[in-house]
C-alpha positions as CSV (number, residue, x, y, z in Angstrom):
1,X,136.0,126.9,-60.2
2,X,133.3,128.1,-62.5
3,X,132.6,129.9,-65.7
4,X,130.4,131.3,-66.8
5,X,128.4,128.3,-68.3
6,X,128.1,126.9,-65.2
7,X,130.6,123.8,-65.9
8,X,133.5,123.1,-63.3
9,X,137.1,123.3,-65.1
10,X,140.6,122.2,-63.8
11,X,143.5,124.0,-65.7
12,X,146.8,123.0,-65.1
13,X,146.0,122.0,-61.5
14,X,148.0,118.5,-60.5
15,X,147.9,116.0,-57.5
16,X,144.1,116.8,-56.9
17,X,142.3,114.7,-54.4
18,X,138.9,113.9,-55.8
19,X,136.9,111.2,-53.8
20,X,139.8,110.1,-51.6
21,X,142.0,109.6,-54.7
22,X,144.6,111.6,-56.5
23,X,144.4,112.9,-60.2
24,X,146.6,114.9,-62.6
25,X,145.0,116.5,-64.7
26,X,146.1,119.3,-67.0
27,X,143.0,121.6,-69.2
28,X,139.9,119.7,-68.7
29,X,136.4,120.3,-69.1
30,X,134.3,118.4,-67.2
31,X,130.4,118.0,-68.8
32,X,130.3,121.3,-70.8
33,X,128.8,119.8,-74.4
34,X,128.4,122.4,-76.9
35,X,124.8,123.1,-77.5
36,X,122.2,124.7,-80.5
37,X,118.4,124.9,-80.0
38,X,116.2,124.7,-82.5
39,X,114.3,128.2,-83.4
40,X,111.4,127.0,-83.5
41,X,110.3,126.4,-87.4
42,X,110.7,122.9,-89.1
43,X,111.1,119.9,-89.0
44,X,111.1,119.9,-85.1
45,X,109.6,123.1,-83.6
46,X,111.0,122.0,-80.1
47,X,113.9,120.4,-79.8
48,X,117.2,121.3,-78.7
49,X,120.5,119.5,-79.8
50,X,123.7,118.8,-77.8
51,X,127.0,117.1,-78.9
52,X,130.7,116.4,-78.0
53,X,131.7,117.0,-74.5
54,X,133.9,115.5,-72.1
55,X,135.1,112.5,-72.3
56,X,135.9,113.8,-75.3
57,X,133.1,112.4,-77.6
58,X,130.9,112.6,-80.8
59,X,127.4,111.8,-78.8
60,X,124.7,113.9,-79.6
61,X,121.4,114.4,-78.2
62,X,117.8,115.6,-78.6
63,X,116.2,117.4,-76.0
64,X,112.5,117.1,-76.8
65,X,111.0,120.0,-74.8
66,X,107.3,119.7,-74.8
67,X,108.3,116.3,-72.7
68,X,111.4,117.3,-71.4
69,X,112.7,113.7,-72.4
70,X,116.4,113.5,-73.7
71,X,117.5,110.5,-76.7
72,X,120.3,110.1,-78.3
73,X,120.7,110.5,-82.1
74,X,123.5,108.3,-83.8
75,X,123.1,109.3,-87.2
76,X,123.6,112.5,-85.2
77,X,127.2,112.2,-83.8
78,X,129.7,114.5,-84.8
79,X,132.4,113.2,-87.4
80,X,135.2,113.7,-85.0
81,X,134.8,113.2,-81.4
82,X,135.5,116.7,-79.4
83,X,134.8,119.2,-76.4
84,X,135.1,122.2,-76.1
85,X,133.4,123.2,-79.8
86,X,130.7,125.8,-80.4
87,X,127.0,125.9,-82.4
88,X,124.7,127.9,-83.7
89,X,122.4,127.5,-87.0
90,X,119.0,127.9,-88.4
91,X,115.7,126.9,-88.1
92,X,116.8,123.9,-90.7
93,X,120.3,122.8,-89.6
94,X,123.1,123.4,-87.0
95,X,126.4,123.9,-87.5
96,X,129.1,122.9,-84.9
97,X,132.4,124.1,-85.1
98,X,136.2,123.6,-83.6
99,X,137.0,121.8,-80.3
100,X,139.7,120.2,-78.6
101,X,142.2,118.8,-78.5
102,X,142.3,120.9,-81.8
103,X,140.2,120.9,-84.6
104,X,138.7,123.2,-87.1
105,X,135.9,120.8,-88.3
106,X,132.7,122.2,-89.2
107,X,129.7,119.5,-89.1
108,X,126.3,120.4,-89.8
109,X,123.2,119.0,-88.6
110,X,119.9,118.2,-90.5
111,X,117.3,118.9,-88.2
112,X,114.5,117.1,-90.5
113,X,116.6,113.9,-90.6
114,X,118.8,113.8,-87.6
115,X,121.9,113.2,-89.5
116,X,125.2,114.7,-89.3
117,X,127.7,116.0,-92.7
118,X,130.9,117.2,-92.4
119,X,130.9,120.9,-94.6
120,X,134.8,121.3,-95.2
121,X,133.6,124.8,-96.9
122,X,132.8,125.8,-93.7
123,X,135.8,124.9,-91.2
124,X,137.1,127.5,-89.1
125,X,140.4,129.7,-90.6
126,X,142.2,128.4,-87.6
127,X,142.2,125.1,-85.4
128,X,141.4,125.9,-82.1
129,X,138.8,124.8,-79.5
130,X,137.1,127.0,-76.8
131,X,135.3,129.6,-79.5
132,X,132.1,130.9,-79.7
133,X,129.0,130.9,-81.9
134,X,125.9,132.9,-82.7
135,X,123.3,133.2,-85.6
136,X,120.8,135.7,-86.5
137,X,118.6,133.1,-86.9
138,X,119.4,131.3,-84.1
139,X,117.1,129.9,-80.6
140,X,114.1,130.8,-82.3
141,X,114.8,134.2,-83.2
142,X,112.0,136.1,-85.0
143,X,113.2,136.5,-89.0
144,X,111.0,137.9,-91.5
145,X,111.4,136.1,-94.8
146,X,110.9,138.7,-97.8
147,X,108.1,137.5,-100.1
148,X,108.9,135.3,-103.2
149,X,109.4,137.2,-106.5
150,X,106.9,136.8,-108.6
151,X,106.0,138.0,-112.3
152,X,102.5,139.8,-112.7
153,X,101.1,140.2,-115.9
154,X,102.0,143.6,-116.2
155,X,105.3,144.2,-118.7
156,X,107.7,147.2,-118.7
157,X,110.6,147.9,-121.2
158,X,114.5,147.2,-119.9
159,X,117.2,147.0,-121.1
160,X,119.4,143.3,-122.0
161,X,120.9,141.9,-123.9
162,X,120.2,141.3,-128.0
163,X,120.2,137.7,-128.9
164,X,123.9,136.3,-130.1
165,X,122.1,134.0,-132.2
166,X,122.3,134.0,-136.5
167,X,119.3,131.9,-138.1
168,X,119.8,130.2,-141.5
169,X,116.4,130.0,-143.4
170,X,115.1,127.7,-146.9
171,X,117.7,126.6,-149.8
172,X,117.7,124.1,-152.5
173,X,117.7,121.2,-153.7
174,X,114.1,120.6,-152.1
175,X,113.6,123.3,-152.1
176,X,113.8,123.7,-148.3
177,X,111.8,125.5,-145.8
178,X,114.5,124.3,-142.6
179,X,115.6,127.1,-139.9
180,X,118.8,126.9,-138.4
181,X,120.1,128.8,-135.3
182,X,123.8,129.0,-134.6
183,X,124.7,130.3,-131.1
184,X,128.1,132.5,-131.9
185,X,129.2,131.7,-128.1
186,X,129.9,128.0,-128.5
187,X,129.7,127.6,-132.2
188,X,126.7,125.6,-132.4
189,X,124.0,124.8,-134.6
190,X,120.5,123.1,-133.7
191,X,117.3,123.3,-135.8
192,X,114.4,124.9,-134.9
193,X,111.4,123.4,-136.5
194,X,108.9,126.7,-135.0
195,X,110.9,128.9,-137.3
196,X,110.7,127.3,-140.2
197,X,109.4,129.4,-143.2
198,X,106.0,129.4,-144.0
199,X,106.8,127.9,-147.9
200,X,109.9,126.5,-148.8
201,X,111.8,128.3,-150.8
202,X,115.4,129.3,-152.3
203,X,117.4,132.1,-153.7
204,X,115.8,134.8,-150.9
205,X,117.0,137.4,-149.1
206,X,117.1,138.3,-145.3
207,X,117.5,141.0,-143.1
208,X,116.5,142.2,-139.3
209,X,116.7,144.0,-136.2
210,X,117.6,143.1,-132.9
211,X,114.3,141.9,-132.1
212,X,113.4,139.7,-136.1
213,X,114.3,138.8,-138.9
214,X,112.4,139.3,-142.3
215,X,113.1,136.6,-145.1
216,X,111.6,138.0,-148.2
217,X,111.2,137.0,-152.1
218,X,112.6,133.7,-153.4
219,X,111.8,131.1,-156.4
220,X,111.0,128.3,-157.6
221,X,108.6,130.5,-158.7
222,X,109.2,134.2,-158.5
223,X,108.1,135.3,-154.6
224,X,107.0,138.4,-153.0
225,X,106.5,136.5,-149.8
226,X,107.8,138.0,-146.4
227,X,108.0,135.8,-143.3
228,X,109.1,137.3,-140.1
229,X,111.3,135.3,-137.7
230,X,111.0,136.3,-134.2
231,X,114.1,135.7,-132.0
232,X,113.1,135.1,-128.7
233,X,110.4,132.9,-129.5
234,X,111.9,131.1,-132.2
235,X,108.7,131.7,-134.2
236,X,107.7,132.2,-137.7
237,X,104.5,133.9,-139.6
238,X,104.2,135.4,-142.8
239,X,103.7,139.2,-142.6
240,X,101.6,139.9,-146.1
241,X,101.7,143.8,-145.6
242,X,105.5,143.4,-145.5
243,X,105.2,141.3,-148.8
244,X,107.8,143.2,-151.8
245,X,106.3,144.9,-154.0
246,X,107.5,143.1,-157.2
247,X,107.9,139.3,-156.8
248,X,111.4,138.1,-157.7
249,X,114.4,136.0,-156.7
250,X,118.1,136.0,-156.4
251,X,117.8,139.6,-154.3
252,X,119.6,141.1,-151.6
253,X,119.1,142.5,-148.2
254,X,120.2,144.7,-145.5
255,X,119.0,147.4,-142.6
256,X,119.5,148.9,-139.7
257,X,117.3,149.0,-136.3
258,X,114.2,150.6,-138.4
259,X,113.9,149.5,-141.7
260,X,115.4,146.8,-143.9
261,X,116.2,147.4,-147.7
262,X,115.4,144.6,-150.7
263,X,117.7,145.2,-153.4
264,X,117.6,143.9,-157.1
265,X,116.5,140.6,-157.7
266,X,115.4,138.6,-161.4
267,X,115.8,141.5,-163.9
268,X,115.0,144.5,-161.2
269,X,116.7,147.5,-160.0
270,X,113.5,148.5,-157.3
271,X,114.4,148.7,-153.9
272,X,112.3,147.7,-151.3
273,X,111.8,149.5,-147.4
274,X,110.2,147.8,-145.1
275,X,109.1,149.5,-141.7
276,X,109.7,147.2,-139.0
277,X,107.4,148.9,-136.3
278,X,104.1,148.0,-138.6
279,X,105.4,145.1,-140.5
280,X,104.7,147.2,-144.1
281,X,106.5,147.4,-147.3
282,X,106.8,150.2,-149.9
283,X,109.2,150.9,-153.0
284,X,111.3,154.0,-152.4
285,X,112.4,154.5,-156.1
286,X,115.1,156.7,-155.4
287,X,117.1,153.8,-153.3
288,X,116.6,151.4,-157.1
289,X,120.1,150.1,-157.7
290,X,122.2,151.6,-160.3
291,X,121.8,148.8,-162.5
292,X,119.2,146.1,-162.3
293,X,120.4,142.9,-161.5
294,X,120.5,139.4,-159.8
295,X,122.7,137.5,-157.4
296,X,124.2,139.9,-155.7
297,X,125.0,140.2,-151.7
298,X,124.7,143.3,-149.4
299,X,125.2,144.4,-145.8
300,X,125.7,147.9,-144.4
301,X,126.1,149.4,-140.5
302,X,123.2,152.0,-139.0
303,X,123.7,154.8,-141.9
304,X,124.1,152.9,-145.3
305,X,123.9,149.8,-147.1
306,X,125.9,148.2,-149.7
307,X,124.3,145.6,-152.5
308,X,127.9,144.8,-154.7
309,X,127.9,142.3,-157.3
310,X,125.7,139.9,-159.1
311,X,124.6,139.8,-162.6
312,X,123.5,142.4,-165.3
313,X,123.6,139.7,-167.4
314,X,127.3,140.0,-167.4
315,X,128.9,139.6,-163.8
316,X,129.8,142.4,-162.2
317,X,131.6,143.9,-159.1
318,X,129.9,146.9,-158.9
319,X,129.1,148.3,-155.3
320,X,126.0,150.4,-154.5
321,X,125.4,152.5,-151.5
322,X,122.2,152.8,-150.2
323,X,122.0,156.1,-147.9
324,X,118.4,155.3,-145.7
325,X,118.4,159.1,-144.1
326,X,117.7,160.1,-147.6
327,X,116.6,156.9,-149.6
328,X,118.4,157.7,-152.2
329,X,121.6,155.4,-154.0
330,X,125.0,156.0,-156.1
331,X,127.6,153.7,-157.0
332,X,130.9,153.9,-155.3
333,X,133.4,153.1,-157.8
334,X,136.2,152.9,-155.1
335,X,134.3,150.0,-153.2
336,X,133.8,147.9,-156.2
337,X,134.5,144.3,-155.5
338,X,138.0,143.2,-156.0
339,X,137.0,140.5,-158.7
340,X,133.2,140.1,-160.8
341,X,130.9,137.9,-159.1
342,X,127.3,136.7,-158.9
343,X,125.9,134.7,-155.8
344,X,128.0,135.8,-153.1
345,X,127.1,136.6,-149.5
346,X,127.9,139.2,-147.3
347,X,127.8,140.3,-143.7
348,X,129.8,142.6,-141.4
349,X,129.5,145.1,-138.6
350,X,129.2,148.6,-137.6
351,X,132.8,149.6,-139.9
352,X,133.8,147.1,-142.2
353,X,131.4,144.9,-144.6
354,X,132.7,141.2,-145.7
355,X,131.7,140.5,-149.1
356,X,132.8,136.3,-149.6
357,X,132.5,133.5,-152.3
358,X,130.6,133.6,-155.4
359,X,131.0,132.7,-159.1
360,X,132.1,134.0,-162.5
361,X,130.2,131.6,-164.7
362,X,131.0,128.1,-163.9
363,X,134.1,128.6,-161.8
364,X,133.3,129.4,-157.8
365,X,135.1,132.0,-155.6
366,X,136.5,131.6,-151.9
367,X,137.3,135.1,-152.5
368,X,137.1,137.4,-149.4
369,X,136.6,141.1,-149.7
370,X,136.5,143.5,-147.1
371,X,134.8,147.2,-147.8
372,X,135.7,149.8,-145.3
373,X,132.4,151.9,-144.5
374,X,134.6,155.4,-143.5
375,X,136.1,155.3,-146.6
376,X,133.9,153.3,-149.4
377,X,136.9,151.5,-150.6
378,X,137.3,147.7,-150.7
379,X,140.4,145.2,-150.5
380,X,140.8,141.5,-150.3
381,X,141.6,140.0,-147.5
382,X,143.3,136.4,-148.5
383,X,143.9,135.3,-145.0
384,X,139.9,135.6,-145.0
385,X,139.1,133.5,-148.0
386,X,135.8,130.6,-147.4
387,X,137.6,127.5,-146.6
388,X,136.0,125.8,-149.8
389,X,135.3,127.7,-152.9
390,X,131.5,127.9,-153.5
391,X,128.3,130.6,-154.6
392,X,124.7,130.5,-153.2
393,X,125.7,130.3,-149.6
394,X,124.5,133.1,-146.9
395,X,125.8,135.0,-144.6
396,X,125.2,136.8,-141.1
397,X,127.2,137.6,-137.4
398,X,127.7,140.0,-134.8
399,X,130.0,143.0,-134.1
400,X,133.1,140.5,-133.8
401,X,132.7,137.6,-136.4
402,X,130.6,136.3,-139.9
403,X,129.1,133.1,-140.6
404,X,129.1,131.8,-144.1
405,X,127.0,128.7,-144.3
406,X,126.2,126.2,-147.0
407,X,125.9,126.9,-150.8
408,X,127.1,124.9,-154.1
409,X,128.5,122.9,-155.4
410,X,127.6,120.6,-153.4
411,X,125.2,121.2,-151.6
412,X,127.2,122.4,-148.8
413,X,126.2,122.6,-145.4
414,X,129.8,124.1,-144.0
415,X,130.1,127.0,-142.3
416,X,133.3,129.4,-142.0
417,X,133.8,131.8,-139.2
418,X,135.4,135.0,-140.1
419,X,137.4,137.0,-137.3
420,X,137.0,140.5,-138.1
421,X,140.1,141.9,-135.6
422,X,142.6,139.5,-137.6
423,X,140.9,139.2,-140.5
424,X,141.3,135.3,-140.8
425,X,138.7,132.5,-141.3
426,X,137.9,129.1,-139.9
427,X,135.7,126.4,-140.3
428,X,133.4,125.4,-136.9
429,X,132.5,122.3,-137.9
430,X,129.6,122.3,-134.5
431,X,128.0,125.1,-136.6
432,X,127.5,123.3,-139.5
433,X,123.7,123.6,-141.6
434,X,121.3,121.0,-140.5
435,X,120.5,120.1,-144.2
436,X,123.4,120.9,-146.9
437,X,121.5,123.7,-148.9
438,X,122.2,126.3,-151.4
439,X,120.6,129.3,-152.3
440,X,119.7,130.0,-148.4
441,X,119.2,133.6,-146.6
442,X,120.3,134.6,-143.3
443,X,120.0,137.3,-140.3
444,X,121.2,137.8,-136.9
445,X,119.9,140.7,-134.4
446,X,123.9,141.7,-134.0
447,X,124.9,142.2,-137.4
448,X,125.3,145.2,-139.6
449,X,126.7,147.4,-136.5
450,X,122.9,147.0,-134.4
451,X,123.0,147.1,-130.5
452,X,124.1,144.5,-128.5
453,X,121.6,145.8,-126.0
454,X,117.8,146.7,-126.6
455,X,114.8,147.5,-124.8
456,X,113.0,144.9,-124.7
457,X,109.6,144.5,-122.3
458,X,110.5,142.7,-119.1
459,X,107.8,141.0,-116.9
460,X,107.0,143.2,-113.5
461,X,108.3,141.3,-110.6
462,X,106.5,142.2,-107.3
């Protein structure tokens, strides 16, 4: 009795006379070792392997075919002795699956080191023995790898992702020129010397887009220095066409996509725009602040900004709104701040701007506000209130949380995270400043309402 691999079987066939001698025997293959040739690519471009069989066993040999010579390969052998299994594989490995008396053990065979694995990932849904096998890249079949990916120098623009990243830039006492970076996923910080302003400096202000931040102005001496912070580099040169156009300290920033607005600052009013697209600056008189001023903190979403407190020389909680379709700005009496204060910091997304800590002379604030864009009005939110009471601290974040971070007294390097959706605060110790600082700025390319996603040029890949 045959099949059709040419290997005798006796099923269920008793009291058979072989050689002048009587055997029972009941579903037994005699020879039939299941079989996988090499296709012909490395480590062994002609070789064959065969393992298991009857008597049931985990032998497995090499059929070298240029010499059609035959060794066997311990390191080989199949984990479980078996017949009736099946192969197939590659031109790296074969795999050799099932077999009696029932097994659904997959073992894999190295071809480069003659050794054997068992790959449980790999067993067969259901024991049995008698199956078959094939491969598409099996006996040497012909298999056209695609060509490796590779980048050309050639860019194009695509959309991802905008960095989830806030940066943390200068401070005092130093003063300091140290960059921070806090990754908003794990609530991390880690320094990153190539950022690091080009002068150290404190009492600045920041703003950005999705692709840099600016960090303009600052003391000890008044400053009309800009440096620009680029994200995916973690990179930082001074950009002397987007220097202010007064030199001053203690001002405030915000922006959208485009431009980014320096408010105030020493004894000023002037308002500063700075086009991102060709890194200049230029006053836009209409935008000056109702009332000149210092210390105060401002953020905004794609359409306005808001610059609220500070001082006048007496502290105030007056709000601004900056309008950037028009350039021009008007208080909004409705989105004053809930209590007077200089040297606060603010941040927020594309409804709802967080306005937190600060001073009224020597007391300090852990006072949160929140201003609501649609309808330029402002309430506290206690459950949001800064863990510790402080002023000259900064603040930046994405469409879901703030960050406030460091500030005085102190100096502080703690940072609170603010949850917009509850409106409730927490401090991340992991994000904590580097260096405890005061008088710090900060940006992020996802706060004030900007895109999570941006075209950004992409490498060609060929």
């Amino acid at each position: 009795m045959s099949d059709t691999r040419g290997v005798f079987r006796l099923r269920d066939l008793y009291n058979l006379k072989i050689e002048d001698k009587w055997v029972d025997l009941d579903d037994v293959w005699i020879g039939d070792p299941a079989v996988r040739f090499s296709d012909g690519a490395e480590p062994s471009p002609n070789t064959g392997y065969f393992g298991g069989g009857v008597p049931t066993t985990s032998l497995m040999d090499k059929v070298t075919y240029a010499s059609d010579t035959t060794a066997a390969v311990p390191g080989a052998n199949l984990t479980v002795a078996r017949n009736e299994l099946a192969a197939t594989g590659n031109s790296t490995a074969g795999y050799f699956g099932g077999g009696a008396p029932s097994y659904s053990t997959m073992d894999k065979v190295t071809y480069s080191s003659d050794t054997t694995a068992a790959v449980p990932g790999a067993n067969l849904s259901v024991e049995r023995y008698g199956p078959a096998a094939s491969s598409v890249r099996a006996n040497a079949l012909p298999f056209i790898e695609p060509p490796t990916p590779t980048p050309t120098p050639q860019t194009a623009l695509a959309l991802g992702p905008a960095p989830n990243t806030g940066y943390f830039g200068g401070g005092d006492p130093g003063p300091y020129s140290t960059m921070d970076k806090v990754t908003y996923s794990s609530d991390t910080r880690a320094a990153v010397p190539g950022a690091n302003l080009t002068a150290a400096r404190y009492r600045l202000a920041a703003t950005g887009n999705s692709d840099a931040g600016y960090f303009g102005g600052g003391a000890p001496e008044p400053r009309s220095t800009m440096d620009k912070v680029t994200y995916s580099s973690d990179t930082t040169a001074a950009v002397p066409g987007a220097n202010l156009t007064v030199a001053r300290y203690g001002l405030a920033a915000t922006g959208n996509s485009t431009h980014g607005y320096f408010g105030g600052g020493s004894s000023y009013s002037t308002m500063d725009k700075v086009t991102y697209s060709s890194d200049t600056t230029a006053a836009v008189p209409g935008a000056n602040l109702t009332v000149a001023r210092y210390g105060l903190a401002a953020t905004g979403n794609s359409t306005a900004g808001y610059f609220g407190g500070g001082r006048t020389p007496s502290v105030t909680s007056l709000m601004d709104k900056v309008t950037y379709s028009s350039d021009t700005t008007a208080a909004v009496p409705g989105a004053n701040l809930t209590a007077a204060r200089y040297y606060l910091a603010a941040t927020g997304n594309s409804t709802v701007g967080y306005f937190g800590g600060g001073a009224v002379g020597d007391p300090t604030r852990s006072l949160m506000d929140k201003v609501t864009y649609a309808s330029d009005t402002t309430a506290a939110v206690p459950g949001a209130n800064l863990t510790i009471a402080r002023k000259e601290l900064a603040a930046t974040g994405n469409s879901t949380h703030g960050y406030f971070g460091g500030g005085q007294p102190g100096p502080r390097s703690t940072m609170d995270k603010v949850t917009y959706a509850s409106d409730t605060r927490a401090a991340v110790p992991g994000a904590n400043l580097s260096v405890a600082r005061y008088g710090l700025a900060a940006s992020s390319a996802r706060a004030n309402g900007l895109p999570t996603t941006v075209l950004a040029p992409t490498p060609v890949i060929v």
